[in-house]
VMD Tcl script that draws the C-alpha trace (Angstrom):
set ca {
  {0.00 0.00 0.00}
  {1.50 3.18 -0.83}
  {1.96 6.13 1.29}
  {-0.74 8.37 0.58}
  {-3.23 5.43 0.78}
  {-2.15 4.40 4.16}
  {-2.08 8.07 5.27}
  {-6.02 8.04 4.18}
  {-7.36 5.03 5.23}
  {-5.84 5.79 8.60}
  {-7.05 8.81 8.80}
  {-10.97 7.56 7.70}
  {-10.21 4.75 10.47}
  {-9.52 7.53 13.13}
  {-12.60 9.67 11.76}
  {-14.80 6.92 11.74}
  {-13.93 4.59 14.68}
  {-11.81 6.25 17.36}
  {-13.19 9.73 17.72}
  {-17.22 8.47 17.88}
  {-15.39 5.71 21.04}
  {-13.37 9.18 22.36}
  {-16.38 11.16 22.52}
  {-18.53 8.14 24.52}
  {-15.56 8.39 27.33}
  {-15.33 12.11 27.64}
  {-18.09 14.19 28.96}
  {-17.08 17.25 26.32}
  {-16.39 16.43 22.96}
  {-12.70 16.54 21.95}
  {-12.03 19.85 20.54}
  {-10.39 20.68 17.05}
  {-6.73 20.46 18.68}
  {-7.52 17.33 20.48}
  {-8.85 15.86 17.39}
  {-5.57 16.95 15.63}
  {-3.28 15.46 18.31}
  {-5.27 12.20 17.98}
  {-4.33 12.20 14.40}
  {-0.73 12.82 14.67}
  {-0.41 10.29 17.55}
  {-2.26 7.83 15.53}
  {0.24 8.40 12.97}
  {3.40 8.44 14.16}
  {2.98 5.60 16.76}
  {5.37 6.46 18.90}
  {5.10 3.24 20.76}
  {6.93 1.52 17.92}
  {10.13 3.63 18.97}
  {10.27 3.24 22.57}
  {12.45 0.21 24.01}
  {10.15 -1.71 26.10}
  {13.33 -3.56 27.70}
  {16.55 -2.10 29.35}
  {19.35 -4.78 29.94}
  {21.72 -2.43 31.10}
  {19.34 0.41 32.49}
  {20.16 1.55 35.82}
  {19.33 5.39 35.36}
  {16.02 7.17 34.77}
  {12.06 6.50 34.92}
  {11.49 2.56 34.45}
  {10.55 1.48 31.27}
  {6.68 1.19 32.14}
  {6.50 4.82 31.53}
  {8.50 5.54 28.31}
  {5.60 5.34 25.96}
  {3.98 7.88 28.15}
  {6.63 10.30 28.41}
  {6.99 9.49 24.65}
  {3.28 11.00 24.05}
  {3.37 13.48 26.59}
  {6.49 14.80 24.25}
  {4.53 14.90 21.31}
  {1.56 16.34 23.13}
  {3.32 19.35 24.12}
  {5.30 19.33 20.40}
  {2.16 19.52 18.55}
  {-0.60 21.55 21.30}
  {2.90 24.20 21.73}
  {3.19 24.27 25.17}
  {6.00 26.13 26.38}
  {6.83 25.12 29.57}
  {5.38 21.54 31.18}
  {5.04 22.73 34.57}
  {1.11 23.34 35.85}
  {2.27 26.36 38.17}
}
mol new
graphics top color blue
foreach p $ca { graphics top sphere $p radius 0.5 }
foreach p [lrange $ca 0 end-1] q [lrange $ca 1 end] { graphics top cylinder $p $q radius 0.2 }
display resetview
């Protein structure tokens, strides 16, 4: 499947599937942003790129929490958050 097919049946999948589940789990509806960070998290699966095992890890958060901190990176990449601190 080429490229530009993929990128549109994915993005019919996420129009069609997730967002209609998304909206059922939320009291608000997800708004334009949200929806656009769906997509792009959707698409890049990020998961694919995180290690999900450290032989020789003895520094830093444990490995449950990579993909997380993976997302939360792209969250703040794509919404442009400047700082990640709530205060």
């Amino acid at each position: 499947m080429k490229l530009k097919e993929r990128i549109s049946w994915l993005m019919g999948t996420v129009q069609q599937s997730l967002f209609p589940h998304l909206d059922e789990c939320f009291p608000a509806p997800l708004t334009k942003r949200e929806q656009h960070l769906v997509k792009v998290l959707e698409l890049i699966q990020i998961e694919k790129f995180v290690p999900v095992t450290a032989s020789r890890q003895w520094l830093g958060r444990p490995t449950k929490e990579r993909e997380a901190i993976a997302r939360a990176f792209i969250a703040k990449a794509v919404l442009n958050y400047q700082h990640t601190s709530c205060y």
